[in-house]
C-alpha positions as CSV (number, residue, x, y, z in Angstrom):
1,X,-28.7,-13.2,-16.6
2,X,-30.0,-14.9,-19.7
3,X,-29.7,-14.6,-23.7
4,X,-33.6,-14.6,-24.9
5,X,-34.2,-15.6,-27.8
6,X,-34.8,-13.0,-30.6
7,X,-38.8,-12.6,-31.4
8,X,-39.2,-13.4,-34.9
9,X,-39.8,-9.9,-37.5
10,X,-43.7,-11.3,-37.9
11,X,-44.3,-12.6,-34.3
12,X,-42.8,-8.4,-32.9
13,X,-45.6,-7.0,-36.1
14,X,-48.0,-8.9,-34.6
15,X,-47.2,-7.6,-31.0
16,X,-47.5,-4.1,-32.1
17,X,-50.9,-4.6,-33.6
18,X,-52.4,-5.7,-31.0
19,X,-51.3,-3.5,-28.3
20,X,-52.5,-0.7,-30.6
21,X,-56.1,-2.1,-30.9
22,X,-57.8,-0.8,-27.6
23,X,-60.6,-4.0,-28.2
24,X,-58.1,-6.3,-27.7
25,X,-57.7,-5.5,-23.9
26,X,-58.5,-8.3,-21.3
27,X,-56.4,-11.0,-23.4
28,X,-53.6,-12.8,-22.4
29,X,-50.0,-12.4,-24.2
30,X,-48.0,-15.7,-23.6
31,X,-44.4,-15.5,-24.9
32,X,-42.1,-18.2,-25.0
33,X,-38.0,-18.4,-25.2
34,X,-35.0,-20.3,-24.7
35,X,-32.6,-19.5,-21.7
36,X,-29.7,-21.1,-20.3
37,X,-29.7,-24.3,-18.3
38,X,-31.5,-23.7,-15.7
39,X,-32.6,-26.6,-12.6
40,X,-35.9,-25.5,-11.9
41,X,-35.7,-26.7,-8.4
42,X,-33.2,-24.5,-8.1
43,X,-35.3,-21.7,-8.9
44,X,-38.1,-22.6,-6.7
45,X,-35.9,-22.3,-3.9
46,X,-35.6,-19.1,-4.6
47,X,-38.9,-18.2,-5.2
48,X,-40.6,-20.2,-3.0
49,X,-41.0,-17.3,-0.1
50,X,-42.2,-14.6,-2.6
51,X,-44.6,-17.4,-4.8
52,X,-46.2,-19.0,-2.7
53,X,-49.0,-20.0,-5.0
54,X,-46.7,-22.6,-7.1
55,X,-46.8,-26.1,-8.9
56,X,-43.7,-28.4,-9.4
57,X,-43.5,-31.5,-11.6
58,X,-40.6,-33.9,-12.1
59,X,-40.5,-36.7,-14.2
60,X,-37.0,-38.4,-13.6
61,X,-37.0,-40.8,-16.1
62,X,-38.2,-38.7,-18.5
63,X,-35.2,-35.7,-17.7
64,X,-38.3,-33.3,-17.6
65,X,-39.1,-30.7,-15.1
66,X,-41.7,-27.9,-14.7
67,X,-42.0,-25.1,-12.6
68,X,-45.1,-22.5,-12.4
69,X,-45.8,-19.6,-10.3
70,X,-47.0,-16.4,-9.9
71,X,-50.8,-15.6,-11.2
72,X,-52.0,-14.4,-14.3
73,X,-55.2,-16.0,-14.2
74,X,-56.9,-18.5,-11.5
75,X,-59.7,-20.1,-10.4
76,X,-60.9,-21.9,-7.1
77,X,-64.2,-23.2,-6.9
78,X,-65.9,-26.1,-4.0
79,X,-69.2,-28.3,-5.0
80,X,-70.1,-31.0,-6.9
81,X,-70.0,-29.0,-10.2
82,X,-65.7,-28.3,-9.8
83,X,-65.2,-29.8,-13.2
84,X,-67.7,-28.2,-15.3
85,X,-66.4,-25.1,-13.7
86,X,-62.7,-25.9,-14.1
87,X,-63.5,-26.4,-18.2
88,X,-65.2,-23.1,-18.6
89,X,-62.4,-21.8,-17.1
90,X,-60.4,-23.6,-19.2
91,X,-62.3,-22.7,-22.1
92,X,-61.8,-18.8,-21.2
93,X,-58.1,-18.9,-21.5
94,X,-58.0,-20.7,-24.5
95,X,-60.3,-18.2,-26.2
96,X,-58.7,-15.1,-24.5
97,X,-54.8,-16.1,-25.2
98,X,-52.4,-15.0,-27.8
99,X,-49.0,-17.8,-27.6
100,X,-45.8,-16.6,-29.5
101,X,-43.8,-19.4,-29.6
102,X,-40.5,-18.2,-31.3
103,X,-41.1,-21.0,-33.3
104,X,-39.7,-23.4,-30.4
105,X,-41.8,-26.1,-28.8
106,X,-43.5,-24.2,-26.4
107,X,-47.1,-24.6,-24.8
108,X,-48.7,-22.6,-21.8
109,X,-50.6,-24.5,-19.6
110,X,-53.2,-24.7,-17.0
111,X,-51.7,-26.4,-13.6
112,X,-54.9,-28.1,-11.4
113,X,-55.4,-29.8,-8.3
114,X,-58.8,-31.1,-7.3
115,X,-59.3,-32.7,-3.7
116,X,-60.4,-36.3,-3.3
117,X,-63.7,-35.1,-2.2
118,X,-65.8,-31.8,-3.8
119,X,-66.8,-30.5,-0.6
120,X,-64.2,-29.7,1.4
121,X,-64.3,-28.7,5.5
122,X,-62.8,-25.2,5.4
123,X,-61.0,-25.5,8.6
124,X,-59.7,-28.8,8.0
125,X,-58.3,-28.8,4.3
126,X,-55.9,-25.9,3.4
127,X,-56.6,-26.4,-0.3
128,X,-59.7,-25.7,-1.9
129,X,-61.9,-28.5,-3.7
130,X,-60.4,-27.0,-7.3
131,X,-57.6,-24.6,-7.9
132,X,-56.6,-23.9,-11.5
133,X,-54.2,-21.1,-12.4
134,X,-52.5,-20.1,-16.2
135,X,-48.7,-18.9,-14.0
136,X,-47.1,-15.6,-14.8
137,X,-43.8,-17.6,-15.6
138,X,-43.5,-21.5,-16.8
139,X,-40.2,-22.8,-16.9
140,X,-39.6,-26.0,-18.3
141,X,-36.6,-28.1,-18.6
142,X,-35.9,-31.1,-20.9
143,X,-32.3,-33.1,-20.7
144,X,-30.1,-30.2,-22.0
145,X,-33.0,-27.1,-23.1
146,X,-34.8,-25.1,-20.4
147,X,-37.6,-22.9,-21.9
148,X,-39.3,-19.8,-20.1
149,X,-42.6,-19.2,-20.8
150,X,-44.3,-15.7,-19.6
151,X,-48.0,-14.5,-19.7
152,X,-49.3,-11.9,-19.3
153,X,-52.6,-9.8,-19.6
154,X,-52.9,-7.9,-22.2
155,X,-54.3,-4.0,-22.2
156,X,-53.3,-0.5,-23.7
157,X,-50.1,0.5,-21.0
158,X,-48.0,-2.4,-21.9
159,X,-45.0,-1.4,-23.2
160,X,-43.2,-3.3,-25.8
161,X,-39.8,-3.1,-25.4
162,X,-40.1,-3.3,-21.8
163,X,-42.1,-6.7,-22.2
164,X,-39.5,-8.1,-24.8
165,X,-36.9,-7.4,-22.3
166,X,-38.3,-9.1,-19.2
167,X,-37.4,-11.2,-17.0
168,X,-38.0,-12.4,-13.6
169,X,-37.4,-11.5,-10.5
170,X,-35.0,-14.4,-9.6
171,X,-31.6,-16.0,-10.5
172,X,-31.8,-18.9,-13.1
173,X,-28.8,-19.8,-12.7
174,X,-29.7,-20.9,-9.1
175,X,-28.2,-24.0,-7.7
176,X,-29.2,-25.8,-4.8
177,X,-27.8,-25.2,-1.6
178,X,-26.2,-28.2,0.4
179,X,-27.8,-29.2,3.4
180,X,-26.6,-30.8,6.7
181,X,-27.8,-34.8,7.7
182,X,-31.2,-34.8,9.9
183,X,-30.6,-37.9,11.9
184,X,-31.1,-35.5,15.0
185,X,-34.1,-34.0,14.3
186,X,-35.5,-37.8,13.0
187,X,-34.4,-39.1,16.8
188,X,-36.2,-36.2,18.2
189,X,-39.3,-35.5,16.1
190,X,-42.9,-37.0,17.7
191,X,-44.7,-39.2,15.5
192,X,-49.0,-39.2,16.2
193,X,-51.1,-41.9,14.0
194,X,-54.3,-40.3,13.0
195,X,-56.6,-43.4,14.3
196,X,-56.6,-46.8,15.4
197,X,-56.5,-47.9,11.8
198,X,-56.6,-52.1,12.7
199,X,-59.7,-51.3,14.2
200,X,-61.1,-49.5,11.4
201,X,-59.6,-52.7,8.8
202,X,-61.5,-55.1,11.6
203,X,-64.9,-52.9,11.1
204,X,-64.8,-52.9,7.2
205,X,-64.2,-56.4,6.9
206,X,-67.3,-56.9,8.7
207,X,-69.5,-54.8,6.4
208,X,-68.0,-56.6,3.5
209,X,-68.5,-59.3,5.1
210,X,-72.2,-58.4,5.1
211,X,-72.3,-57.4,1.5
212,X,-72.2,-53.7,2.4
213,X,-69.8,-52.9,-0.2
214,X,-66.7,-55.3,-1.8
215,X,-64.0,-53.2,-1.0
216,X,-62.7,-50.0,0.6
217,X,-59.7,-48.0,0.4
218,X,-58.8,-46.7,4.3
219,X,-56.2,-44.1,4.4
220,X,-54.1,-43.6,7.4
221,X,-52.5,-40.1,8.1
222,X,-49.1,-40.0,10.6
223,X,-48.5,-36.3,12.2
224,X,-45.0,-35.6,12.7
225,X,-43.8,-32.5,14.7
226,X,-40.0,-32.1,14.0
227,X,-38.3,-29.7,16.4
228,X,-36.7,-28.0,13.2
229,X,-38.8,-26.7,10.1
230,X,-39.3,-29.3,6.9
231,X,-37.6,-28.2,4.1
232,X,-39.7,-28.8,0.9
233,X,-36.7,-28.2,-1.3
234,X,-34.6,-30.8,0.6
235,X,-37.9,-33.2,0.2
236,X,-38.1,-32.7,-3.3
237,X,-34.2,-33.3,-3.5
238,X,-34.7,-36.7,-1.6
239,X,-37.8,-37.7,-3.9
240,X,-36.3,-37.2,-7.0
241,X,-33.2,-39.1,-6.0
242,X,-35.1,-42.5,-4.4
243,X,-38.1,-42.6,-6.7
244,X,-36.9,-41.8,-10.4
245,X,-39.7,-43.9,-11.8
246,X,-42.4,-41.9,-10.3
247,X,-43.9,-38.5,-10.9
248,X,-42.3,-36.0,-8.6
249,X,-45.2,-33.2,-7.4
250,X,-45.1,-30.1,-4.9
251,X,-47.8,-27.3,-4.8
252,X,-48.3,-24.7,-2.5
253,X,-50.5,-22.0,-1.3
254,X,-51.0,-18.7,0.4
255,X,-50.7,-19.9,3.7
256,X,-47.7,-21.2,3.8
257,X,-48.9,-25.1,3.1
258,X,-47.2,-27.9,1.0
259,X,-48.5,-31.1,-0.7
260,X,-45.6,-33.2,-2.1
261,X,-44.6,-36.5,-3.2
262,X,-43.8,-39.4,-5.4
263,X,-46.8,-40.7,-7.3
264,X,-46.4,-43.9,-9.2
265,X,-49.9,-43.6,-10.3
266,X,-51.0,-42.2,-13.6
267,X,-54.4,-41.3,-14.0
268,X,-54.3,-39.8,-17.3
269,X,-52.3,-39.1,-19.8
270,X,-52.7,-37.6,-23.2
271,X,-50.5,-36.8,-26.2
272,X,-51.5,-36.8,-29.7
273,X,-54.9,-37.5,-28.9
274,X,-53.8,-40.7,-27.8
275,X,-55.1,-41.2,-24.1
276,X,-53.1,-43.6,-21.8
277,X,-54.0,-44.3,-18.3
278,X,-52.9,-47.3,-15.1
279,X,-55.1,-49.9,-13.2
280,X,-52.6,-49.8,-10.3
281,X,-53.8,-52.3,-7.4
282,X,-51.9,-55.1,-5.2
283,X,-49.1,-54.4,-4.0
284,X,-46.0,-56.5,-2.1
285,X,-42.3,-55.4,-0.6
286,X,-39.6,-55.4,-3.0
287,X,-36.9,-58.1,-1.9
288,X,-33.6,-57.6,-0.1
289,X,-31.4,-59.5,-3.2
290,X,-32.9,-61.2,-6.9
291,X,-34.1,-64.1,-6.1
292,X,-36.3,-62.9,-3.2
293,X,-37.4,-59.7,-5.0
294,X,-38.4,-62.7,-8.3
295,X,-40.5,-64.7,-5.5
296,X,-42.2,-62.1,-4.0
297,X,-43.7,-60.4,-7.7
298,X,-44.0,-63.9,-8.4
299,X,-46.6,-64.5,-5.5
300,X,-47.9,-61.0,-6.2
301,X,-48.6,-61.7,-9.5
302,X,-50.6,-65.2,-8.4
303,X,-52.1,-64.2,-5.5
304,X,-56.4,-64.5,-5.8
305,X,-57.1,-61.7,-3.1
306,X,-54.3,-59.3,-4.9
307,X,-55.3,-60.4,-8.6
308,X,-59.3,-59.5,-7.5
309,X,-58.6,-56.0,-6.4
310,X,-56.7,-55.1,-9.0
311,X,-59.3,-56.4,-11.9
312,X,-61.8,-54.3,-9.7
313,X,-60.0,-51.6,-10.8
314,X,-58.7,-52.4,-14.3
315,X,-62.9,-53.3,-15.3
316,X,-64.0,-49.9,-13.7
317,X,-61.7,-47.8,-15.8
318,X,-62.7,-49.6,-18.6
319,X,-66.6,-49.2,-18.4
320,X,-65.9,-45.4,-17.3
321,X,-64.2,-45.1,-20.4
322,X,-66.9,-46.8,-22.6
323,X,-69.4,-44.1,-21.2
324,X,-67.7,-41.6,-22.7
325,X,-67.5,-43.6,-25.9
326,X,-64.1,-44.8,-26.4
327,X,-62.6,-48.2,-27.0
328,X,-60.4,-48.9,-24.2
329,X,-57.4,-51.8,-25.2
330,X,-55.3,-53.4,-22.0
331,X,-51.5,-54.2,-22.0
332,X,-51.5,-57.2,-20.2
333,X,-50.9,-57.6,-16.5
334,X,-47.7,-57.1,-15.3
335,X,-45.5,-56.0,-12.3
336,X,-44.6,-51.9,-11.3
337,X,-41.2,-52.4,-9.7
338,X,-40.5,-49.4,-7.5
339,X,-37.5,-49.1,-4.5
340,X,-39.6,-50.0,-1.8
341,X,-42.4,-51.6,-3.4
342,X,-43.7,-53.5,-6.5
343,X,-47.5,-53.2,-7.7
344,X,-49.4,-55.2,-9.9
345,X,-50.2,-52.9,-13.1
346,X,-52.2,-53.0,-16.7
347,X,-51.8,-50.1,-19.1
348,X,-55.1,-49.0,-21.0
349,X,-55.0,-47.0,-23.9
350,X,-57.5,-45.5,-26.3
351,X,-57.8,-42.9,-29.1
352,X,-59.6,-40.2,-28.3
353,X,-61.7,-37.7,-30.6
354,X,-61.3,-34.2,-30.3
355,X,-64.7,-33.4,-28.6
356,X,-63.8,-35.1,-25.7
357,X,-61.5,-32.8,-23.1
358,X,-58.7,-34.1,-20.5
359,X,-61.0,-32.7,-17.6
360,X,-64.3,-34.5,-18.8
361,X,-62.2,-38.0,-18.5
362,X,-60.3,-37.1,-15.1
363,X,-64.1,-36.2,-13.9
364,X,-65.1,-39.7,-15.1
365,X,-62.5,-41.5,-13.7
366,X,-61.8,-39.9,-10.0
367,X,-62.1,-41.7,-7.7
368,X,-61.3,-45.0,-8.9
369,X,-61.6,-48.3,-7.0
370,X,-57.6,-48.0,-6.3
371,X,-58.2,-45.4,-3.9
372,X,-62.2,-45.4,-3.2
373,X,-63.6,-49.0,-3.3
374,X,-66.6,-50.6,-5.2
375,X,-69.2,-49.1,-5.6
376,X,-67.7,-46.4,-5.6
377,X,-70.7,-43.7,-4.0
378,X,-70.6,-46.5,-1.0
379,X,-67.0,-46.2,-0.1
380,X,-66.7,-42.8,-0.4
381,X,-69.6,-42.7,2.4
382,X,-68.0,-44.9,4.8
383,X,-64.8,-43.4,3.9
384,X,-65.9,-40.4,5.5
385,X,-67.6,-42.9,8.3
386,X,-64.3,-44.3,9.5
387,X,-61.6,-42.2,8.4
388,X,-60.6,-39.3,11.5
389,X,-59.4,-36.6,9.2
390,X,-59.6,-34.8,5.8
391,X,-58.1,-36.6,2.7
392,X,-57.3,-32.9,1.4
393,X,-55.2,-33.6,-1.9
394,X,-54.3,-37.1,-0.7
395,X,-55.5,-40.0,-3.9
396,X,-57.0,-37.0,-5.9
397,X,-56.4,-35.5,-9.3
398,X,-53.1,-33.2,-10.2
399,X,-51.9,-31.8,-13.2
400,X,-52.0,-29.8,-16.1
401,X,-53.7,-29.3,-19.4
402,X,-52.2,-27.6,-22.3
403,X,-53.9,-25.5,-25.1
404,X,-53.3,-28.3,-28.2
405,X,-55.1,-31.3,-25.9
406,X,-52.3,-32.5,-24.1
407,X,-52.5,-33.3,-20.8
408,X,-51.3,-35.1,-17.8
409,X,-52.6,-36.0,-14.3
410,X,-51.5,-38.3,-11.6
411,X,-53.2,-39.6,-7.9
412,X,-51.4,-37.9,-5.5
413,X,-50.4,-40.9,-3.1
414,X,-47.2,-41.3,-1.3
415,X,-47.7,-37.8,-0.5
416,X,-47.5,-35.5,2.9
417,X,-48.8,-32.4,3.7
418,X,-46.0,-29.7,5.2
419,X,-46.2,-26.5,7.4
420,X,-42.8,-25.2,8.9
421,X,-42.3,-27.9,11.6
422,X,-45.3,-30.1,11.0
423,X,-46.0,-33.1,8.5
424,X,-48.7,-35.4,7.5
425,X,-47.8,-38.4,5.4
426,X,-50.6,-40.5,3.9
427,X,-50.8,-43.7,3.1
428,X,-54.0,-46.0,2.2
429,X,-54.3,-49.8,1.4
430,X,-57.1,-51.4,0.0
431,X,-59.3,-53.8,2.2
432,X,-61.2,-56.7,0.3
433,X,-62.8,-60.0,1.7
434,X,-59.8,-61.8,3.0
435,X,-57.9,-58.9,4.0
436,X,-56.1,-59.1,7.3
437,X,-55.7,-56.3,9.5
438,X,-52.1,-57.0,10.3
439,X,-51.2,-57.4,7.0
440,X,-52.5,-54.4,6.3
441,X,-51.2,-52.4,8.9
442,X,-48.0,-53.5,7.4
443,X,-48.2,-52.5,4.0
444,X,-49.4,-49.0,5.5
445,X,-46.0,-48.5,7.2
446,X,-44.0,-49.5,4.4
447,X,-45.4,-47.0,2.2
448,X,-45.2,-44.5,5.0
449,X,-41.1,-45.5,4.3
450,X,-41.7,-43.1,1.3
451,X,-42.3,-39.7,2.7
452,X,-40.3,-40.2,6.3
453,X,-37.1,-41.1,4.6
454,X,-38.2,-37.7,2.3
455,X,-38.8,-35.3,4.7
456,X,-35.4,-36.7,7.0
C-alpha cells in the first residue's frame, strides 16, 4: 500500500509509557506520517459509501487538499449557545490529545460546520445547527507530500505494533474514475425556483424604503430533480477545475446528504497569530474579451449603490473586530476577479493575542452584512419573513481549527445541497435602496451558473 514513516526511538518510548499507565485511558493518540502521493478526492471516492460523516477542502491555488472522515470524537449541538459549546468541545480535545508528529509538519484538527441560523427546523435542515468532529483519519496533500494523520482513543487493549502498522481501510493510490458527458440528463432534469423571488426584492425595497432596515440579503434556492443520481465526486471534479481561486468544500452526513461548493468568501483566516479576513460585497459579470471585462470592474468599482453595500460590510467587520479588542488595518478596495463573476473586495487584517480563539471571532462575525443585511438582528428576522425554505449550511461558517491556533473558515455560498437525484443550489444577492428587482433577478441566475454547470 504505503511506506509509513518510521516512529522516531523517543516518540515509540513514549507510546509504550502511556499505554502501560491505566490513568491515561480516555485520551486521544494522534499519529502522523508520510505516504505516497495520494489525490484525496480520489480517496473520498472510495470512501464516501462507508464514511458518510466526511469534510473535504480544496484550495487550488494553493495545491492543498484535505480529507477527514470517520469519528473519533464529535459533537452536535442546536441553540443560541453553539459556540460556547463548540469551544468547550474544542477545549476537551486539546486537553485530552497526545500528537506524534514524526517530526513532520503535521497538525490534527477539528472540522466544523455551523448553520446560518442556531435554531434549526429539524424536518427541514439535514444538518444540525453545529457539528464538530476530531476524524479517525486526516489526509492532507500539499503540491508533491501527502500526509496521513490517524487518531485514536486511547485505553489499556490497544496494541502497539498493531497501531504502528495501521492503515486504512481504502486504496490511496485511488484515482478517479472517468465519467461520461451529462448533456442528457441537463436536457431532461426539472428545474423548481423556491419562490417568487422579484416579488420578495419588490417587498424589501419597500421596507427599506420605510426605514425598516438598510439592506437585506434574499437568498433564492432552485430544486433540480435529475432523472440520474448527482455525483458529488464528479461535482467536486467540475469545481476544482472552473473555480481554482476559490475554496473548494463538500461535507456530508449520515443520511446520505451533501453540501458542496466553491466559496470565494473568506471569513477567517488565521496563521501565526495573524488573523486575515474579506469584506466581499458588489458584484458584476465578468466580460466576454479585455476590454469589456476592464469596463465592467471599472463601473463596479465606481458605482454609489455597489460601493455602499460593500462599505456596509467592510465597517461592520471592523467594529466586530474592535469589540473583541483588536486593531483591524484595510488593504485598499479592489476587484475579486472570478470566471463568471468579479466582486468588489478589501482585505482586513489584525494581530491577534493568544487569549482570543478562532471560534470566539467566527461567533462575532457570522452573519455579516454580505449575507444578512444591516442591522443585522433585523434582517435575519425578515429573512425568515420572506424567504420559503431553510438556509441550512447556505452563507454560514465552515472549517477547521487546529491545536497551535490556526484556523480557517469560509461562507459557504455558491453552494448546493445533494441527495441521489435531487439538488438545491443557492444563491443570494444583496438588496439596498436603489436595488432593482430585475437586476437582481439577474445577478441571482448568474451565480446559479456556478453549481448547474457543477453538478452537469
Amino acid at each position: 500500500m504505503f511506506s509509513p514513516t518510521p516512529l522516531a526511538l523517543d516518540d515509540l518510548r513514549f507510546l509504550k509509557k502511556l499505554t502501560s499507565q491505566g490513568q491515561r485511558e480516555g485520551q486521544i493518540i494522534s499519529f502522523s506520517q508520510k505516504i505516497a502521493l495520494a489525490d484525496p478526492l480520489g480517496v473520498l471516492e472510495n470512501i464516501v459509501q462507508d464514511y458518510p460523516l466526511y469534510f473535504y477542502w480544496e484550495n487550488p491555488r494553493r495545491q492543498e487538499t484535505i480529507l477527514s472522515y470517520g469519528i473519533t470524537a464529535s459533537l452536535t449541538v442546536d441553540g443560541a449557545n453553539r459556540f460556547n459549546k463548540a469551544q468547550e468541545f474544542f477545549d476537551f480535545c486539546s486537553r485530552n490529545i497526545i500528537k506524534i508528529t514524526n517530526r513532520i509538519k503535521a497538525e490534527p484538527r477539528i472540522f466544523c460546520s455551523f448553520t446560518f441560523f442556531d435554531k434549526c427546523d429539524s424536518f427541514a435542515s439535514p444538518f444540525p445547527a453545529a457539528t464538530l468532529f476530531l476524524p479517525q483519519f486526516q489526509l492532507i496533500k500539499r503540491q508533491q507530500e501527502t500526509i496521513l494523520t490517524t487518531n485514536f482513543l486511547l485505553d489499556s487493549s490497544l496494541d502497539i505494533n498493531n497501531f504502528l502498522g495501521y492503515t486504512p481501510p481504502l486504496n490511496l493510490h485511488s484515482k478517479i474514475r472517468e465519467r461520461q458527458p451529462k448533456k442528457r440528463i441537463f436536457r431532461e432534469a426539472q428545474f423548481y425556483p423556491s419562490y417568487n423571488f422579484k416579488n420578495a426584492v419588490s417587498s424589501a425595497l419597500k421596507s427599506i424604503e420605510s426605514q425598516d432596515f438598510s439592506k437585506i440579503v434574499l437568498a433564492h434556492a432552485l430544486d433540480v430533480v435529475s432523472p440520474d443520481r448527482f455525483e458529488v465526486i464528479s461535482c467536486l471534479e467540475n469545481l476544482r477545475d472552473r473555480y481554482p481561486d476559490c475554496q473548494i468544500f463538500a461535507l456530508g452526513n449520515s443520511q446520505g446528504y451533501h453540501f458542496l461548493g466553491a466559496s470565494p468568501e473568506r471569513l477567517i483566516n488565521i496563521e501565526n497569530q495573524q488573523l486575515l479576513t474579506d469584506a466581499l460585497a458588489g458584484s458584476a459579470p465578468r466580460g466576454k474579451n479585455t476590454a469589456e471585462d476592464v469596463f465592467l470592474g471599472s463601473k463596479l468599482l465606481g458605482n454609489e449603490k455597489e460601493r455602499r453595500e460593500h462599505q456596509a460590510v467592510s465597517t461592520f467587520i471592523s467594529q466586530r473586530l474592535t469589540q473583541l479588542g483588536l486593531k483591524p488595518q484595510h488593504s485598499p478596495l479592489k476587484l475579486l476577479k472570478l470566471s463568471n463573476i468579479q466582486h468588489l473586495w478589501t482585505p482586513i487584517y489584525a494581530q491577534l493575542p493568544k487569549d482570543i480563539n478562532p471560534l470566539e471571532i467566527v461567533a462575532q462575525l457570522h452573519p455579516t452584512p454580505a449575507v444578512a443585511g444591516v442591522p443585522i438582528d433585523v434582517a435575519c428576522e425578515q429573512i425568515r419573513h420572506y424567504e420559503t425554505f431553510d438556509r441550512c449550511l447556505y452563507a454560514a461558517p465552515l472549517g477547521w481549527i487546529d491545536f497551535q491556533g490556526s484556523s480557517e473558515f469560509i461562507v459557504g455560498i455558491r453552494s448546493a445541497l445533494i441527495k441521489d437525484n435531487q439538488a438545491r443550489l443557492y444563491a443570494g444577492a444583496g438588496i439596498v435602496a436603489g436595488s432593482d428587482p430585475d437586476r437582481e433577478l439577474m445577478e441571482i441566475q448568474l451565480k446559479f451558473q456556478a453549481m448547474l454547470r457543477a453538478v452537469f
